[in-house]
N, C-alpha and C positions, 0 to 999 in steps of 0.2 A: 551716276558713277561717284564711289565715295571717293575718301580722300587716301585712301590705301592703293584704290588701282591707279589711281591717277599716278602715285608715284612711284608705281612698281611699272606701270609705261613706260615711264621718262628712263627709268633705270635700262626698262626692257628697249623700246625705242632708242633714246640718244644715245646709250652708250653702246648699242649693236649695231644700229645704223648708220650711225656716224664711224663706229666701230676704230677704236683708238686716234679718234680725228686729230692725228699732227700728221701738218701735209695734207694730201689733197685725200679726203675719204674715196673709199673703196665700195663703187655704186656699181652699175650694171652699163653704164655707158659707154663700157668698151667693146662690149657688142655691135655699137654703130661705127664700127668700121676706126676705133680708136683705141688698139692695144699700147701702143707707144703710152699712153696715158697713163696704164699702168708698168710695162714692162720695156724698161729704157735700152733692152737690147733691142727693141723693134727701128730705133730711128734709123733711117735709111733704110730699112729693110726690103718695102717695098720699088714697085716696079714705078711709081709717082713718087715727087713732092706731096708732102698734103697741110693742109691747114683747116685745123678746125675748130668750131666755137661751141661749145655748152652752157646751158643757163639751165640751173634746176631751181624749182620755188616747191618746198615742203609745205603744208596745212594753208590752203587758202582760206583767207578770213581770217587768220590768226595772227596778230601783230609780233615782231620781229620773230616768225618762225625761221627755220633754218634755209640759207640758199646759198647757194653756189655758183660761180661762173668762172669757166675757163679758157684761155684761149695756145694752141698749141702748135708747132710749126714740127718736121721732121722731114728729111731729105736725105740721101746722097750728096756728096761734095767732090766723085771723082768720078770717072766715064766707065771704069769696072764696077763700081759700085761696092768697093771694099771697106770705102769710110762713110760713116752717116756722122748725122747732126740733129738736135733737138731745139726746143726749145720750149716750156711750158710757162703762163703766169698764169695766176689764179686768186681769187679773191672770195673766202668764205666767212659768212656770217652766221650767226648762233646766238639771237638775245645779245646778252650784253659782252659776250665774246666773238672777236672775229678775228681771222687770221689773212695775211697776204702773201707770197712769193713767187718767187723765180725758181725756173730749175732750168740746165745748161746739159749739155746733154753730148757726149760721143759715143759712136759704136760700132767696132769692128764687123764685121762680116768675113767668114771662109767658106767658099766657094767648094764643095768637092764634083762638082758637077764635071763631066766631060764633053759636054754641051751646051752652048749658052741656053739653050730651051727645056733643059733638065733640073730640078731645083732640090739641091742638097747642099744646104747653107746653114752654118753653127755660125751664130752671132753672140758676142759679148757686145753690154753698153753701162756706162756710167753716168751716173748725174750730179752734179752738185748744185745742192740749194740752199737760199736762202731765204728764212720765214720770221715772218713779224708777228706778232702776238698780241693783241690787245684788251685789254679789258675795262669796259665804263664805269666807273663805278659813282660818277657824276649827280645819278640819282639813288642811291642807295643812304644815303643820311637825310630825309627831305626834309628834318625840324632840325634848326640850329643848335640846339641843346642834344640833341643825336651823340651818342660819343660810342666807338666800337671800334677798340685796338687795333684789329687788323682791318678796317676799311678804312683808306686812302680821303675817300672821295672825289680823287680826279681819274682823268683818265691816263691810265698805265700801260706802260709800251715793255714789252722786253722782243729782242731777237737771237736769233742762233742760225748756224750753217750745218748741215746735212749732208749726207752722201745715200744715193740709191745704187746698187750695180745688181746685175742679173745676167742671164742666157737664155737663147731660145735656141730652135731648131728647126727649122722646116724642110721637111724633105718629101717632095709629090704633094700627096693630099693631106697628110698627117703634119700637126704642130705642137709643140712643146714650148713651155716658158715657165723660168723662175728665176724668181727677185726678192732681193730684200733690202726692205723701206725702211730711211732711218736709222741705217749701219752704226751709224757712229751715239756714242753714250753722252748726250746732249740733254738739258734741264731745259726746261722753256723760261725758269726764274720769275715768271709773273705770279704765283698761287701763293706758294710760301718756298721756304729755302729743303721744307722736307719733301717738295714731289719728285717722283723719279726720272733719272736721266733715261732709264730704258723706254724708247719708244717704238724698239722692232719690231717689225711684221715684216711674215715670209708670204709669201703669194707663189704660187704653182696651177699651171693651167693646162689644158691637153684639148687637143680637137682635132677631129678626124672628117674632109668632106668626100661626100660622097652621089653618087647620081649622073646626070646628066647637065653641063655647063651648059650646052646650048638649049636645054629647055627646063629641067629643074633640076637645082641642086640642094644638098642638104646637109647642114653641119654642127652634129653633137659637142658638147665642149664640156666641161667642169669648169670652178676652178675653187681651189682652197685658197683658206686665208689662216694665220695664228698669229696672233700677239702675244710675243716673247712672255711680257712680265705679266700678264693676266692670266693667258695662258689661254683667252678666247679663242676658241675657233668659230667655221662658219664654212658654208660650202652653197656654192651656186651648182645647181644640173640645168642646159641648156638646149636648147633647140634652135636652129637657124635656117630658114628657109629663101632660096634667091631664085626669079624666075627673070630671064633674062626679055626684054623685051626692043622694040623698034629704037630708042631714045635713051636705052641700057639696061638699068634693072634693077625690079623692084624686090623690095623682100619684108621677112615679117620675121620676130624672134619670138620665143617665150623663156624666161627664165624663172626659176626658183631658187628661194633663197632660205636657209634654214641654219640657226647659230645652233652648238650643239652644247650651250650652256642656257640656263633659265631660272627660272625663280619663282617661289612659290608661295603665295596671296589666301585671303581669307575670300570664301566665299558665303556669304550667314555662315555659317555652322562647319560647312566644308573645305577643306585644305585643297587647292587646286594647283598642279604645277601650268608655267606656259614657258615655251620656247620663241626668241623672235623667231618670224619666216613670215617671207612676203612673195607673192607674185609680180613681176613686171613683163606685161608685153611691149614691145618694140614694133613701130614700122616705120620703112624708109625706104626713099628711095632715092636712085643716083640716075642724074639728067645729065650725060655727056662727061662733062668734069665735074658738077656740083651734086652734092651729096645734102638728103635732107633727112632729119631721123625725127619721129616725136616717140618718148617715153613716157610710160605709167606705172608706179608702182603702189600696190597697192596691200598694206599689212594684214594679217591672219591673224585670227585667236578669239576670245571673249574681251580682249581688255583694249580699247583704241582712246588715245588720245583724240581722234576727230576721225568722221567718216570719209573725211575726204583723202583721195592719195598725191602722191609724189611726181608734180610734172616736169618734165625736161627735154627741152629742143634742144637738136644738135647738129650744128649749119657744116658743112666741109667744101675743101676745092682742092682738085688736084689736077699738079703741073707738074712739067720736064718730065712727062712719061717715058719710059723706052719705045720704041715701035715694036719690038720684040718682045712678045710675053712668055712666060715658062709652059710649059707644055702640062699643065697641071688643074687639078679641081683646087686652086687657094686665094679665095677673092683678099685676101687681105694683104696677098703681095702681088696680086697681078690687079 
């Protein structure tokens, strides 16, 4: 691989994958049973408490590839279950940049149900966070006589505070969510004084289940993504399959991922365009109250940074259930 495709990856790869990475990138692991992750109307939504942990490790073998680890809490805080709560930290790395924060989290629920077992609930939620930003730049002068205006050589800290808010809506078997990450027109100040304060992204999601809960179920989802000032898009098409079993139930996803911007490389002699798009299968499963999920993603095209894909565990527990669940196919609120 010459030295063209390598950095028409990095361009195709980090910057789709990562896909405007301030705040926590937009991966596929909200399929393991962790919408709240992305869509801050979900806290409290469900019929549990839950807590849950992610760790993802990009290019194994490869020294400071990209990783992530998250950990996230979301509840109820009143016996109707009209107010929820959040809470997410996270801690991502990237070579010689890495990012840390907090996000805080409320969100209404309306109830138009005439049933406690019936489920048509419009939720709003809010978050506000705050993110560290840092950059090493420690070994970037390694000869004393080194001189380059704009490298520091220490290591550079800047932070800022954020706001997420969105809606969702779950009514029966059908779900709806949109958010947008980043609301407010915030600089990260660590690059230079010219990079931009716009870092929004909208997210919109849809999913319909369907089948049989007590022996199998199955649930289509989408979801889109666009970055305001790039103007990136990207869109996941999903499949989600649960089979219930003695101990609870196990299940299996597949997703696809496809950005609908791309770039176009020298091949000897030939102009070739490529598009990011990846595949990630999911499987997991839930033992009683613990939830386990392992993730694979793995990139499409002729041009790959490394053959190897994208791993990610993702541990859960859930408490203070109702005894009463909704009368509905929607594993991610009952």
């Amino acid at each position: 691989m010459n030295f063209k495709k390598i950095a028409l990856l990095i361009g195709l790869v980090v910057s789709n994958f990562s896909f405007s990475q301030e705040g926590i990138a937009v991966y596929s692991d909200y399929l393991s049973d962790n919408y709240y992750l992305l869509h801050p109307s979900m806290a409290g939504a469900a019929n549990c408490s839950k807590i849950r942990l992610t760790a993802r490790q990009q290019w194994f073998g490869n020294s400071d590839a990209p990783a992530l680890q998250t950990v996230s809490f979301n509840g109820a805080i009143d016996q109707d279950g009209k107010s929820g709560i959040g809470v997410i930290l996270f801690n991502d790395k990237n070579g010689y940049h890495a990012q840390k924060g907090v996000k805080v989290t409320y969100a209404h629920h309306i109830m138009f149900s005439r049933s406690t077992t019936d489920l048509n609930q419009l939720s709003f939620g809010l978050s506000g966070g705050l993110v560290q930003n840092q950059l090493d730049e420690t070994t970037f002068l390694r000869d004393q006589n080194d001189f380059d205006p704009i490298i520091a050589g220490i290591l550079q800290r800047s932070s800022y505070l954020n706001v997420d808010f969105g809606a969702s809506y779950n009514v029966f078997d059908f779900y709806a969510h949109v958010t947008v990450k980043n609301a407010l027109f915030q600089s990260r100040g660590l690059y230079t004084k010219y990079e931009s304060d716009n870092l929004r992204k909208y997210l919109m999601s849809f999913g319909y289940n369907f089948g049989n809960s007590r022996k199998l179920l199955f649930e289509p989802s989408i979801l889109f993504q666009l970055t305001e000032r790039t103007k990136e898009k990207a869109l996941d098409v999903n499949m989600k399959v649960y089979k219930p079993v003695d101990f609870g139930k196990i299940w299996a996803a597949l997703s696809y991922r496809r950005s609908f911007d791309g770039a176009q490389y020298v091949d000897g002699t030939e102009i070739k365009d490529q598009k990011l798009q990846y595949i990630t299968p999911i499987l997991g499963v839930n033992y009683k109250k613990f939830m386990f999920a392992y993730t694979y993603s793995n990139v499409m095209g002729d041009i790959k940074f490394d053959t190897g894909g994208f791993h990610q565990i993702t541990l859960g527990y859930d408490f203070g259930c109702k005894k009463e669940k909704y009368d509905c196919n929607c594993p991610a609120i009952n």
